[in-house]
N, C-alpha and C positions, 0 to 999 in steps of 0.2 A: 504494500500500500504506500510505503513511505516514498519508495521508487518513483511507484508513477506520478505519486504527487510531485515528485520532482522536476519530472519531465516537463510534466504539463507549465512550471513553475518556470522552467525553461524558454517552452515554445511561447507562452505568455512573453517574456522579456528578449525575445527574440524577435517575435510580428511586433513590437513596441518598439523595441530600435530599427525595424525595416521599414517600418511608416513613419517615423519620424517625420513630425512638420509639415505631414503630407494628408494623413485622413486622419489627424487628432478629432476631428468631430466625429468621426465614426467610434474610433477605440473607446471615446468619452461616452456613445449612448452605449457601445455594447457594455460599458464596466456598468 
């Protein structure tokens, strides 16, 4: 369990620095 939450913790801060500046409005309604 602790694994994947990892992952996922990952692929989060990962699509957040690949949109950077670009669809902050989107990342903001999906949080």
């Amino acid at each position: 369990m602790l694994i994947i939450q990892r992952v996922l913790l990952l692929n989060h801060l990962h699509l957040f620095n690949r949109v950077e500046g670009t669809d902050n409005g989107i990342l903001r309604i999906n949080r």
